[in-house]
VOGU-3710 file (C-alpha; in Angstrom, 3 decimals, decimal comma):
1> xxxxxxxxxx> 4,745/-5,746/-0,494  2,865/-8,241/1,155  -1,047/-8,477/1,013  -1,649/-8,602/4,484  0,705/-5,311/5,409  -1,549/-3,407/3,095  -4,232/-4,627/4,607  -3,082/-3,180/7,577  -2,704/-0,245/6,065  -5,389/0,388/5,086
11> xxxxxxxxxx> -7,454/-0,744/8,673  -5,084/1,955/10,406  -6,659/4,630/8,236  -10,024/3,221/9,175  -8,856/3,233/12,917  -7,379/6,700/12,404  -10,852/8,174/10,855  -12,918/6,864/13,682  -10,275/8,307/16,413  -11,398/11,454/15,358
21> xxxxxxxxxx> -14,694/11,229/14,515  -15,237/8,950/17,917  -12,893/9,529/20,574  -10,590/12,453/20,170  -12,386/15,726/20,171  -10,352/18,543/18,786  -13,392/19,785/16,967  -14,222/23,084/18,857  -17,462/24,774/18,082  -17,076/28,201/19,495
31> xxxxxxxxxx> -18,337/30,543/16,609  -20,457/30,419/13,799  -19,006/29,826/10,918  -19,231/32,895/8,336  -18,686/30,678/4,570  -21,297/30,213/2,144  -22,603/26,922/4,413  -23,035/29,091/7,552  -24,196/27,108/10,296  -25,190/28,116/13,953
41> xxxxxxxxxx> -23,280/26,371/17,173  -25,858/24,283/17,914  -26,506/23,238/13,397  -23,078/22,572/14,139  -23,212/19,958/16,819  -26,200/18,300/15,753  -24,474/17,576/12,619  -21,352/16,190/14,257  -23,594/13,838/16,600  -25,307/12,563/13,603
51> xxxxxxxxxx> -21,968/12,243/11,276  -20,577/10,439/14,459  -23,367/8,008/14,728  -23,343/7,049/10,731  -19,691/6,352/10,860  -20,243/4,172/14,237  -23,255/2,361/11,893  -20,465/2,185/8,851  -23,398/4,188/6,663  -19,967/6,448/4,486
61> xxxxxxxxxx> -22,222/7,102/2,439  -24,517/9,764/4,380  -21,647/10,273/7,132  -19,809/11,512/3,489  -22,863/14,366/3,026  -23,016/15,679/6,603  -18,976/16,068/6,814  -19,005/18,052/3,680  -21,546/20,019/5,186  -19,042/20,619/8,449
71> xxxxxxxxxx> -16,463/21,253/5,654  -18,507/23,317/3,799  -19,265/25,566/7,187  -15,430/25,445/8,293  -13,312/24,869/5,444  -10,065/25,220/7,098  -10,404/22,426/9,716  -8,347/19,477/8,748  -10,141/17,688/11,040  -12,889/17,199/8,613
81> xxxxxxxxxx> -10,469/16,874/5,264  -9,078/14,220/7,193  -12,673/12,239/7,688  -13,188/13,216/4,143  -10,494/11,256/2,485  -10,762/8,421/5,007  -14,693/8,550/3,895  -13,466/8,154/0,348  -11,697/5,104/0,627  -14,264/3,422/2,643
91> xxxxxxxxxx> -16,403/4,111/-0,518  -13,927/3,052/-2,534  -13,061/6,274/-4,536  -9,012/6,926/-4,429  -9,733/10,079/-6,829  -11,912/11,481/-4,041  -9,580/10,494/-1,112  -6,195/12,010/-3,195  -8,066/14,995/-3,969  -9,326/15,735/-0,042
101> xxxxxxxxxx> -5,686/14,873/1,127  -4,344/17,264/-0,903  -6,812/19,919/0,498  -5,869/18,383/3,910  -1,915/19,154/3,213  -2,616/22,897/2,342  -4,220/23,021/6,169  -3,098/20,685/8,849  -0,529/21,449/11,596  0,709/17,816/10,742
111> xxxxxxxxxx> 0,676/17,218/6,944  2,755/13,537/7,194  -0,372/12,224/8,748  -1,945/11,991/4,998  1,353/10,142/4,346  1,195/7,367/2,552  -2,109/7,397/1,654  -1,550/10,559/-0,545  0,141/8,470/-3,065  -1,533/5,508/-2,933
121> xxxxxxxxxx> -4,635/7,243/-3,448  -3,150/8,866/-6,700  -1,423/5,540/-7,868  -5,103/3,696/-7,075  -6,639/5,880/-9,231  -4,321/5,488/-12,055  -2,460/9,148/-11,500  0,983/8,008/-11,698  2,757/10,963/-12,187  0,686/12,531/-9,183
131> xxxxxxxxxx> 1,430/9,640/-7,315  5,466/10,084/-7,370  5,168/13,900/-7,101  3,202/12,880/-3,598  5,723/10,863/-2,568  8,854/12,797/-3,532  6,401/15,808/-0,995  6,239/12,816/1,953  10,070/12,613/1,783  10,513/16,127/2,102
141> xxxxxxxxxx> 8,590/16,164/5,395  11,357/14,282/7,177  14,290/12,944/4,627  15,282/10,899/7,407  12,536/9,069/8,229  12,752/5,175/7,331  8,975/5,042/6,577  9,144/8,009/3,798  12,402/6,770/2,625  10,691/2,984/1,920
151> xxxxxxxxxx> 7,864/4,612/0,170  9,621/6,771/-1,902  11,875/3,905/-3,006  9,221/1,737/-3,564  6,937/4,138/-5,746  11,170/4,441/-7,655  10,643/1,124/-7,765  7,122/1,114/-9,433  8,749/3,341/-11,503  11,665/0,970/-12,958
161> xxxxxxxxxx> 13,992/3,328/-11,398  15,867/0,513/-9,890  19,538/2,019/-9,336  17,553/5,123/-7,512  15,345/2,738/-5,417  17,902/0,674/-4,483  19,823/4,065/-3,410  16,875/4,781/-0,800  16,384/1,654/0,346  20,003/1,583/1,336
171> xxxxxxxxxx> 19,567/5,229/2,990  16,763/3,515/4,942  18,757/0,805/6,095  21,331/3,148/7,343  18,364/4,491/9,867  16,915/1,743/10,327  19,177/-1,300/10,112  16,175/-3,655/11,170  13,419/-2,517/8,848  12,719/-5,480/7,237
181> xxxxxxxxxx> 10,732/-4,259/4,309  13,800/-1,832/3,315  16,044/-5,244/3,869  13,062/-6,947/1,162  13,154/-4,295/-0,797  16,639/-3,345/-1,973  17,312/-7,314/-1,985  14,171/-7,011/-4,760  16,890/-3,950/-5,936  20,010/-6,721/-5,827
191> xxxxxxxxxx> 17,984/-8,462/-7,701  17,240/-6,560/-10,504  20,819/-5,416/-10,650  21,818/-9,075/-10,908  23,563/-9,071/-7,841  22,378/-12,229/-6,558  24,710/-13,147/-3,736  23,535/-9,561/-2,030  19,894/-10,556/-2,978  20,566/-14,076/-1,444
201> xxxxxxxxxx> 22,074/-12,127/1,377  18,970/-9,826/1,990  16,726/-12,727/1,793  18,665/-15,148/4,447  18,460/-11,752/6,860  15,071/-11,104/6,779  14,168/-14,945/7,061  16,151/-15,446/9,589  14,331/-12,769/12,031  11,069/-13,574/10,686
211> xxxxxxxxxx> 11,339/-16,978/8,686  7,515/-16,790/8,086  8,259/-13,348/5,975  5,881/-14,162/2,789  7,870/-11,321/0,585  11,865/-12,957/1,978  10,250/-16,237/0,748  9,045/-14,870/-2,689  12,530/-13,156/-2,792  14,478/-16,154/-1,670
221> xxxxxxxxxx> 12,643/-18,300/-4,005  13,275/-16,365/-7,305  16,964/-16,120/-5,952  17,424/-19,633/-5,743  15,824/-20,398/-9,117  17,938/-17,967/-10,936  20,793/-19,608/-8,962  19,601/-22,771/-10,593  18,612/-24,440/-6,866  14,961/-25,292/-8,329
231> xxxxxxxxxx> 14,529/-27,684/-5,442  15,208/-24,965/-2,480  13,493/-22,771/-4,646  10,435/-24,807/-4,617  10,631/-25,528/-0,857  10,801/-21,759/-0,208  7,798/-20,668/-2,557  5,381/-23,481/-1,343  6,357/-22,505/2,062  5,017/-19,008/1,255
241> xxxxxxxxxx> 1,848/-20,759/-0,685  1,267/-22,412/2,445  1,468/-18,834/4,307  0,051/-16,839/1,997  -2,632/-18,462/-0,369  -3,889/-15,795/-1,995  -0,300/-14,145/-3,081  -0,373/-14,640/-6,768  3,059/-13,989/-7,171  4,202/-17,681/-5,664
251> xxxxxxxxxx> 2,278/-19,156/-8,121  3,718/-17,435/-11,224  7,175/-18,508/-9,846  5,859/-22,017/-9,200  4,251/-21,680/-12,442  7,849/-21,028/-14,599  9,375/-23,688/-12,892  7,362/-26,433/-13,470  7,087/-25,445/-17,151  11,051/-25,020/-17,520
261> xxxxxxxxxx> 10,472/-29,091/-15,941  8,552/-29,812/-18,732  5,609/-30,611/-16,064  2,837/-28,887/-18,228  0,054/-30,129/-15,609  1,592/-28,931/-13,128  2,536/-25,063/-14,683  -1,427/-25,283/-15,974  -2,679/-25,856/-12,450  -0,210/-22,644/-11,255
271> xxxxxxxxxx> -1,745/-20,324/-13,930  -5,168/-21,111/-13,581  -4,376/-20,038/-9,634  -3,001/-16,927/-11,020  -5,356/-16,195/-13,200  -7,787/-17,070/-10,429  -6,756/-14,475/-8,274  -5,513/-11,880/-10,660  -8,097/-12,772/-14,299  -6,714/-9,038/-15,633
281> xxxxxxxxxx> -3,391/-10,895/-16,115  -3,052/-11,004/-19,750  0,950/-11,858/-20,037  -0,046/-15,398/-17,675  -3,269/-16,160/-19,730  -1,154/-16,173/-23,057  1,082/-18,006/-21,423  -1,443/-20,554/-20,469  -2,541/-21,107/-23,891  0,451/-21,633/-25,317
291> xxxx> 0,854/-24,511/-22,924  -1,956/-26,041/-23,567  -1,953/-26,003/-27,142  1,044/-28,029/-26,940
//
């Protein structure tokens, strides 16, 4: 998926933590709370004002210590669970936010709200296993929904389970015929199968409702080099250079093409971009030296 949609991602659970820490008030402080962090009705409120006010000031940190203290004091408002997890990511811990969103499922009157983030917390934090388990439960919410069905295929994906990605992909197309990250994603499937006239087919869709699509060009670029078009291929990945800069993935492409052209400069100056944005990438930094040593 693209950079930029998970980027949006992840501002909507920023957006969604301060709707209920700022605006929405479903909080309701009637009674004291009778758990091991007891707090009067009026310990209760101050502490909400003040988590309020720390989260308006971006200070996670303490706004993190006061909510577990609500928590602590009402343990079965998913209110709080919710702030929690969104807390977590803020601070950077996906460990934290998987485990609060789990606590959050066991409670809230609408679990799919922790949905997606309940397995991209686990797969951030290197839980894998967890991380398709959470997905397979987001699925199960609603089997019908096009937004669990493209996360469960893509975590299949993640997986290598290509044939059963592709499978849900195509079950979210049948919903929803103009998702075009289902369209993206089982032509990634086509693909993979070697079925590139379907793949070629997914990518012209998707490009033609949104020809600025950075993930249709990426597709539509490996499509047409494994077609053997290495001249539309090129004029569909530097399209999505020009697009998307920072998406490493053009330049790998870019990168293989101008080395299968002999034009060694040219593949160098494509991996040291990749390596650039992604140094952790050990497969394009052998690759790299063996070009240069020769």
């Amino acid at each position: 998926m693209d950079k930029w949609i998970l980027k949006i991602i992840g501002a909507t659970a920023v957006l969604a933590l301060y709707w209920w820490a700022l605006v929405a008030r479903p909080v309701a402080i009637e009674t004291v709370a009778t758990g091991p962090g007891s707090l009067t009705v009026e310990q209760s409120r101050e502490l909400l004002d003040q988590s309020r006010t720390l989260l308006r000031e971006r200070d996670f940190a303490a706004a993190r210590d006061i909510t577990r203290q609500l928590h602590d004091a009402y343990p079965q408002n998913h209110i709080y669970l919710h702030q929690l997890a969104a807390i977590a990511r803020e601070l950077g811990d996906p460990a934290a936010e998987a485990d609060w969103l789990e606590k959050y499922l066991m409670v809230s009157p609408t679990p799919i709200e922790a949905c997606p983030r309940f397995g991209q917390s686990h797969q951030e934090a290197g839980r894998a296993a967890e991380s398709l388990a959470a997905f397979e439960r987001y699925l199960s919410f609603d089997p019908k929904d096009p937004d669990s069905l493209f996360w469960m295929a893509k975590a299949y994906e993640g997986a290598g389970r290509i044939d059963e990605a592709e499978k849900l992909y195509a079950r979210g197309l049948e919903v929803s015929p103009g998702y075009l990250d289902l369209r993206i994603g089982i032509g990634r499937m086509h693909l993979r199968q070697g079925k590139l006239a379907l793949a070629q087919r997914d990518a012209d869709e998707v490009l033609a409702a949104a020809p600025d699509n950075v993930d249709a060009l990426l597709l539509g670029g490996i499509v047409q080099r494994s077609a053997g078009n290495a001249a539309e291929a090129k004029r569909l990945l530097e399209k999505g250079v020009t697009r998307s800069p920072g998406y490493a993935d053009f330049y790998v492409v870019l990168g293989g093409i101008a080395e299968a052209e002999s034009r060694i400069a040219d593949a160098l100056r494509y991996y040291d971009k990749v390596l650039e944005l992604r140094p952790e990438s050990r497969d394009i930094a052998a690759r790299r030296a063996r070009l240069a040593r020769s």
